[in-house]
SEKOLPA-167056 format. One record per atom (N, C-alpha, C): residue in three letters; x, y, z. Coordinates in steps of 0.001 Angstrom, whole numbers, padded with zeros to 6 digits, always signed. Layout:
N
alaXYZ ...
END
This chain:
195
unk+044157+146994+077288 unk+045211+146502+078201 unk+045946+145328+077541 unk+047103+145429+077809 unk+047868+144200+076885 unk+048175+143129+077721 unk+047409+142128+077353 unk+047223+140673+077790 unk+048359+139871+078256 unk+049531+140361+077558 unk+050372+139706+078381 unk+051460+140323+079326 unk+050627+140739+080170 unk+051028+141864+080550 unk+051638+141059+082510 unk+052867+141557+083250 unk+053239+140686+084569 unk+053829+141926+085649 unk+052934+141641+086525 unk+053628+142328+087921 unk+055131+142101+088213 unk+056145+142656+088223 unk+057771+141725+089038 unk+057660+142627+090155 unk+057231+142231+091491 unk+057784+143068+092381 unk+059349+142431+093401 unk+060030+143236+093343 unk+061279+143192+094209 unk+060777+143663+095504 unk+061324+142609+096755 unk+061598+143219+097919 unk+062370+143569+098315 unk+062144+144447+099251 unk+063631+144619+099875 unk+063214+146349+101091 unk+063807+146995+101426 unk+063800+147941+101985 unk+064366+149354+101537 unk+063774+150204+101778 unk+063939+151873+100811 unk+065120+152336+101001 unk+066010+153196+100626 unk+067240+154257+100824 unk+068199+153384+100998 unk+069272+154228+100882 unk+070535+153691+100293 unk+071807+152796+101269 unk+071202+153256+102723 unk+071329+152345+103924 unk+071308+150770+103537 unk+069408+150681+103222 unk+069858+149486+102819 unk+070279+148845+101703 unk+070768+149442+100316 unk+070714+148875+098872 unk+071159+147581+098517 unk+072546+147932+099863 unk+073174+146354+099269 unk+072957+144894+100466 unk+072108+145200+101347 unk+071677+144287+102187 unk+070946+143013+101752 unk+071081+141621+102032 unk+070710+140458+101443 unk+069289+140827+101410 unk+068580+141149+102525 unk+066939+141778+102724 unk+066496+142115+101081 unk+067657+142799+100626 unk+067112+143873+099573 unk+067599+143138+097998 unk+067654+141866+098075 unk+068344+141066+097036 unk+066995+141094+095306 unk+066106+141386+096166 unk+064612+141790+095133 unk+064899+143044+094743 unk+065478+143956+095068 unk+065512+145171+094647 unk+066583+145150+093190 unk+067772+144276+093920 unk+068949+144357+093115 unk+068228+143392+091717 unk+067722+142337+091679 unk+066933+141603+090437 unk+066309+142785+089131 unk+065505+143128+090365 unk+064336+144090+089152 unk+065140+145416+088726 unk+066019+145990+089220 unk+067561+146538+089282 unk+067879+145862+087327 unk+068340+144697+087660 unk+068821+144138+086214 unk+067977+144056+085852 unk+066576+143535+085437 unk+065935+143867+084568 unk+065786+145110+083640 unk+065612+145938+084496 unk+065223+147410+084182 unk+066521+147878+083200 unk+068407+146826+083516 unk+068754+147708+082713 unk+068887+146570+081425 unk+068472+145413+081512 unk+068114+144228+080209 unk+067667+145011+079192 unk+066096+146267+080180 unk+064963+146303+079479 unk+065345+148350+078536 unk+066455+148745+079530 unk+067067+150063+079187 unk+065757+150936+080003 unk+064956+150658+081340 unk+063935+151333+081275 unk+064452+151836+082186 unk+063571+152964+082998 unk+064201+153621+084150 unk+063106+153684+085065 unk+063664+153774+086543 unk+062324+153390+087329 unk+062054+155171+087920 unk+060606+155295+087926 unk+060140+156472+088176 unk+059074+156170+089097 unk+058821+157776+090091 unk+057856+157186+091580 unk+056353+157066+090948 unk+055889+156439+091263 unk+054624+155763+091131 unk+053468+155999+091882 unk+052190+156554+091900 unk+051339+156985+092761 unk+050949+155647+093859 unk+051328+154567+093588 unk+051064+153380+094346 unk+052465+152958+095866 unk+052909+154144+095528 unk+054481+154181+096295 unk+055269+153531+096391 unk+055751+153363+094916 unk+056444+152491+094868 unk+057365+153325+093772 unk+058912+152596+093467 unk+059613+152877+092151 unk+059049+151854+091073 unk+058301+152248+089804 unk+058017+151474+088750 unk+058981+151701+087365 unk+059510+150233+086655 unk+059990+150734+085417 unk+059249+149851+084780 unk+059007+150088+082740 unk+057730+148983+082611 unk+058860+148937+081252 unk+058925+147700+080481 unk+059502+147526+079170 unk+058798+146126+078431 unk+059546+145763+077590 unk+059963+144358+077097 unk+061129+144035+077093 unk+061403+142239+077283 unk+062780+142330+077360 unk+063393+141714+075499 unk+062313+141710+075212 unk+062595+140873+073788 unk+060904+141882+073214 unk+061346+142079+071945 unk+060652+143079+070710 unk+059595+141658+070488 unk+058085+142421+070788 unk+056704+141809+070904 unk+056487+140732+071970 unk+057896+140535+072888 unk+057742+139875+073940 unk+056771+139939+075093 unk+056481+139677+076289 unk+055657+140124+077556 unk+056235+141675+078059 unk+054991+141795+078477 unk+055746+143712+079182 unk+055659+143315+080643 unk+056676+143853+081104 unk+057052+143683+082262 unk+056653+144914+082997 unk+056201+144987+084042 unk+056035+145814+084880 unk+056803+145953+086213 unk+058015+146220+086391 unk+059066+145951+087343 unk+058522+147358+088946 unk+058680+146517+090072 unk+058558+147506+091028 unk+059182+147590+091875 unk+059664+148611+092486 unk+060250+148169+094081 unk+059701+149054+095303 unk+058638+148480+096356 unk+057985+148996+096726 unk+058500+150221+097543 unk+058028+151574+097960 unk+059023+152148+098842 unk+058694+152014+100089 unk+057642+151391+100410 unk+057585+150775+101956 unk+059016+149628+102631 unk+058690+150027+103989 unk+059538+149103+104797 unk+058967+147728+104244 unk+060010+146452+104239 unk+059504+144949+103753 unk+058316+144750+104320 unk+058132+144618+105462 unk+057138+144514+106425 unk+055623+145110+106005 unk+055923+145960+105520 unk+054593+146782+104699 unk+054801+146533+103389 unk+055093+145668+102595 unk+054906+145450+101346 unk+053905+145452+100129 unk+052943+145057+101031 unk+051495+144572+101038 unk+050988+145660+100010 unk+050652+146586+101064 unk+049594+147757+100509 unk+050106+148324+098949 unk+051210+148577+098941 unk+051923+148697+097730 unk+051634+147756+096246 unk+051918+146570+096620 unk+051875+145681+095985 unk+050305+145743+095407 unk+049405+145685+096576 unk+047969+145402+096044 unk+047316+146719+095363 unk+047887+147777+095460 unk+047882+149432+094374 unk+048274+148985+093458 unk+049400+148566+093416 unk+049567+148194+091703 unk+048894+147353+091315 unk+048740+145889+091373 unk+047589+145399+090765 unk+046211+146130+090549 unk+045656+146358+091346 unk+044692+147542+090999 unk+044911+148458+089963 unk+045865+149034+089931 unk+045995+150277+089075 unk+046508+149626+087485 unk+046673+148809+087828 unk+047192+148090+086186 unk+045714+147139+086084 unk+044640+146597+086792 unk+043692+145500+086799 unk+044945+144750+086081 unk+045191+144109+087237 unk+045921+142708+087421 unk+044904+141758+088399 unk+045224+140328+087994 unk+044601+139680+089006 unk+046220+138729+089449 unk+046008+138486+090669 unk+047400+138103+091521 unk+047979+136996+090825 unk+047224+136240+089461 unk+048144+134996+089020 unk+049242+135912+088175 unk+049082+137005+088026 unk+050426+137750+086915 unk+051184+138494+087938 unk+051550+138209+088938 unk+052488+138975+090099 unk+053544+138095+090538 unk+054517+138432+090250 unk+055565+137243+090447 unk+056491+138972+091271 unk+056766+137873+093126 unk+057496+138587+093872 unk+058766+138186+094169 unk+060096+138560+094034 unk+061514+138208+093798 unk+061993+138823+095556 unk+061921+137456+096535 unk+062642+137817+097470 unk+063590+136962+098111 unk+064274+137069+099344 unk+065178+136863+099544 unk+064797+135381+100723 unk+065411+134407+100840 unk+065013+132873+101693 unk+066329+132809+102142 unk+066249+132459+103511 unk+066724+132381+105025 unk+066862+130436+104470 unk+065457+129758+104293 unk+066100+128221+104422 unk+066765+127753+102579 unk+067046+128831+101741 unk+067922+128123+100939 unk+069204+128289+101080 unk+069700+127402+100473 unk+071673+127969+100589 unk+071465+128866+099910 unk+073099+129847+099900 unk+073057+131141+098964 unk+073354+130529+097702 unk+072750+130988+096556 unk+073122+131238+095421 unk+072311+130291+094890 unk+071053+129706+095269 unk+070181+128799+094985 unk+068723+129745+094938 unk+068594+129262+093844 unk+067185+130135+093270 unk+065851+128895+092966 unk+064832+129100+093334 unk+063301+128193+093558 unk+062490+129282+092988 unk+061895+128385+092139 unk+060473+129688+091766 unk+059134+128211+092259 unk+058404+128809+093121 unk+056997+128486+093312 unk+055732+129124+092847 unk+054997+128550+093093 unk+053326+129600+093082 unk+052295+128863+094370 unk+052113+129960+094485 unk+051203+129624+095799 unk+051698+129214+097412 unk+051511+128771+098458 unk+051603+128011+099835 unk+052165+129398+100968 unk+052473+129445+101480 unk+052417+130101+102850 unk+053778+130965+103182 unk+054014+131858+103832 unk+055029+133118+103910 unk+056391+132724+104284 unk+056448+131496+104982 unk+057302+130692+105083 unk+058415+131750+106382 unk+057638+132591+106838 unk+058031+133440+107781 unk+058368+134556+107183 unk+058374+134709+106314 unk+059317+136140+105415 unk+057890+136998+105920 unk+058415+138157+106087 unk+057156+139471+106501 unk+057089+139579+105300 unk+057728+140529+104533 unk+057130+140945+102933 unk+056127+139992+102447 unk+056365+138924+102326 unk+055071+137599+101615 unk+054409+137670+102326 unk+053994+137716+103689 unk+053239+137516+104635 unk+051738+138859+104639 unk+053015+139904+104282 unk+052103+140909+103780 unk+051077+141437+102754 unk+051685+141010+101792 unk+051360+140425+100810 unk+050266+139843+100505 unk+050337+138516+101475 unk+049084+137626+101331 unk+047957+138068+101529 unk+048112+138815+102765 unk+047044+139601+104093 unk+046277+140303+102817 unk+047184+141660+102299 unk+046925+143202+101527 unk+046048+142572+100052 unk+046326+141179+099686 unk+045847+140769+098089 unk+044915+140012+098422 unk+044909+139205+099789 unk+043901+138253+099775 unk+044086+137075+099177 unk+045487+136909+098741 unk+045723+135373+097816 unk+047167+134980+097964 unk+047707+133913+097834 unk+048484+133529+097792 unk+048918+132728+096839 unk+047842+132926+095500 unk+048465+132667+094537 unk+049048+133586+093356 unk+050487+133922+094060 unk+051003+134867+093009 unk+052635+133684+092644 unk+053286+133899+092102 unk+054704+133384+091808 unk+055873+133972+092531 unk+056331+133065+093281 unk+057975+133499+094176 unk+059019+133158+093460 unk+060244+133900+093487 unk+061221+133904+093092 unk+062100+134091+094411 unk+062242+132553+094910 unk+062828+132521+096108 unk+064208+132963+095724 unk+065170+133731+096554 unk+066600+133774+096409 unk+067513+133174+097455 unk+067725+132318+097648 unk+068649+131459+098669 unk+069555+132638+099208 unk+069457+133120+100757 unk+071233+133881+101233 unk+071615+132830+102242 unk+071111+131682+102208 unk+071576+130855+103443 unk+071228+131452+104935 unk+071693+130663+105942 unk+071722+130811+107277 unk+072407+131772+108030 unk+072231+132429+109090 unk+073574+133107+109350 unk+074249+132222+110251 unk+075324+132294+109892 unk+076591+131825+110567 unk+076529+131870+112513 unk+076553+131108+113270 unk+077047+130553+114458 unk+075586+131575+115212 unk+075708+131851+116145 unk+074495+132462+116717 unk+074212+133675+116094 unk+074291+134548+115043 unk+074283+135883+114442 unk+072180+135567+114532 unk+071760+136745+114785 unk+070563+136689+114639 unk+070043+136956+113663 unk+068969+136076+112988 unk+068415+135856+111532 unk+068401+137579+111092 unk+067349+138373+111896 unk+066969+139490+111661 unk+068267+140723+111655 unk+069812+140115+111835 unk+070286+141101+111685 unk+071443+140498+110227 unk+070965+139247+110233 unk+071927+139182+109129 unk+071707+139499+107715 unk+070128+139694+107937 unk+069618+139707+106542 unk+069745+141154+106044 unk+069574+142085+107555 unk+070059+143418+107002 unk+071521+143954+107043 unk+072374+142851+106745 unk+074236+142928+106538 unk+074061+142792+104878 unk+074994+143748+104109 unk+075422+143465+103178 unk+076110+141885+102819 unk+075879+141853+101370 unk+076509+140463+100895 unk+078015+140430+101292 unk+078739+139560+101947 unk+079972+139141+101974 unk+080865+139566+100869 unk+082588+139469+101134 unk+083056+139772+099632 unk+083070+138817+098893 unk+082991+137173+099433 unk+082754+135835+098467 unk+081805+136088+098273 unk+080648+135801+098998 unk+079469+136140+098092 unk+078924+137159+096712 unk+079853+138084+097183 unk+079526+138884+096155 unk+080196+138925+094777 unk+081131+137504+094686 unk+081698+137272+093606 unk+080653+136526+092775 unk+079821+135563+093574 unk+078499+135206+092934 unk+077552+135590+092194 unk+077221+136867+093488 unk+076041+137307+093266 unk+075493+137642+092002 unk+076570+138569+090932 unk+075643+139297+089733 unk+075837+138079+089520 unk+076025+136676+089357 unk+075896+135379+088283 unk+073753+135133+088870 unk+073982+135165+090182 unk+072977+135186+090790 unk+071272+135696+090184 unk+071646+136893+089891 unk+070780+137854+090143 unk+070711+137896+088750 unk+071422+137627+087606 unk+071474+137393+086167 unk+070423+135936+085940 unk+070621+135278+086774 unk+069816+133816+086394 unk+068074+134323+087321 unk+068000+134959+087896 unk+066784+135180+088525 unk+066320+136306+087204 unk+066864+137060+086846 unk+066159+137579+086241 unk+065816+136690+084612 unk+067042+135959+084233 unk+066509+135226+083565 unk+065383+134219+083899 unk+065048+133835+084631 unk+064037+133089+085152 unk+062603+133745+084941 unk+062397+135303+085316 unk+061933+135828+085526 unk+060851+136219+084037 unk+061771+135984+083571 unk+061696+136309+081572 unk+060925+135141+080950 unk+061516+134108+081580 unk+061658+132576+080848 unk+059701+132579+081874 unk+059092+133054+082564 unk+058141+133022+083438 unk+057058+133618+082350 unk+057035+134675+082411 unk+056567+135506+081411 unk+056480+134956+080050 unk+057292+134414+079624 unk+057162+134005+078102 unk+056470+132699+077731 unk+056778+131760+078402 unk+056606+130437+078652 unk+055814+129033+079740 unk+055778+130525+080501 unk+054982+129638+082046 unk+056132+129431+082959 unk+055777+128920+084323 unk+056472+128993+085361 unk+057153+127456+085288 unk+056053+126450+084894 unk+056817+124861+084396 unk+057779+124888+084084 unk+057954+125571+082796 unk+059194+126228+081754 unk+060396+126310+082594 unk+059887+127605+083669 unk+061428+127732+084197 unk+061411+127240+085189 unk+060527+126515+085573 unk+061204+125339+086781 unk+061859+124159+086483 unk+061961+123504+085755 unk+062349+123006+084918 unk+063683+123016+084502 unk+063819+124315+083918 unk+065454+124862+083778 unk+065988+125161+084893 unk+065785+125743+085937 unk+066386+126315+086914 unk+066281+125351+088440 unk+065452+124545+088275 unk+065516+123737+089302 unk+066392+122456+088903 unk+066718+122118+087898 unk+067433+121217+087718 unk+068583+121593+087960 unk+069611+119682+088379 unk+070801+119970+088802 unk+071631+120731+087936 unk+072852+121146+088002 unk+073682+121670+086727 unk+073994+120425+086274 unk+074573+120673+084943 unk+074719+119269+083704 unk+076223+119329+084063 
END
């Protein structure tokens, strides 16, 4: 088994209903990876879509997923693949979508609590740990009374979506810079202000 070897799971929700929904902003990440890495994602006995590469020649292999469960059921998915690769949860770094960041603001943590998101929540339950690595993605608040749970399943705005691939380009760079270097590394870079 090759040692440096990392879970990326994307959240988000299955079929094409939802593809471009903020919910599904993990899907669209591991999305760019896969085409960084030229790999292609194929169904997976763990039910999930898996693509596996490097993104750099003798670099870390990435193991990119996107579960095909509803967010809410993330869990069981997630904890098949570790299993089926013998992973232990410090090499699982999950790329989802945060309600309390502004949009276009990216946080990578490790470890502490679901912070309400179901997918993490599931997660925690299905692995038994909560020490894996987040790749929070800021979509902000919804606007005036819109209810949390329906904004997250609205597609990105058309401003927003002038952002977004800048977005989803720096998460996956993050994602890389994780893998290669440690999570310090890219907190570091990515949590700092811009220069």
């Amino acid at each position: 088994m090759d040692e440096n070897l990392w879970l990326v799971v994307g959240l988000g929700n299955p079929g094409p209903g939802y593809a471009g929904n903020r919910h599904n902003v993990g899907h669209m990440v591991t999305a760019v990876l896969a085409d960084r890495m030229r790999a292609n994602f194929k169904n997976h006995k763990a039910n999930s879509a898996v693509a596996e590469g490097r993104s750099f020649p003798g670099g870390p292999k990435l193991i990119l997923a996107k579960p095909n469960s509803f967010m809410n059921l993330s869990g069981g998915p997630v904890a098949a693949l570790l299993r089926f690769y013998s992973l232990d949860v410090s090499r699982l770094i999950v790329v989802h979508d945060e309600l309390d960041l502004p949009f276009d603001t990216l946080k990578i943590k490790v470890g502490g609590g679901h912070g309400g998101h179901n997918g993490v929540r599931d997660i925690i339950a299905a692995t038994g740990s909560n020490e894996f690595t987040r790749i929070r993605m800021g979509i902000g608040r919804p606007p005036g009374r819109q209810n949390a749970a329906d904004f997250v399943l609205h597609d990105f705005s058309s401003t927003e979506r002038t952002t977004l691939g800048i977005m989803l380009e720096d998460a996956a760079d993050a994602i890389e810079m994780i893998a290669a270097e440690g999570v310090t590394a890219a907190q570091q870079k990515f949590h700092a202000p811009p220069a």
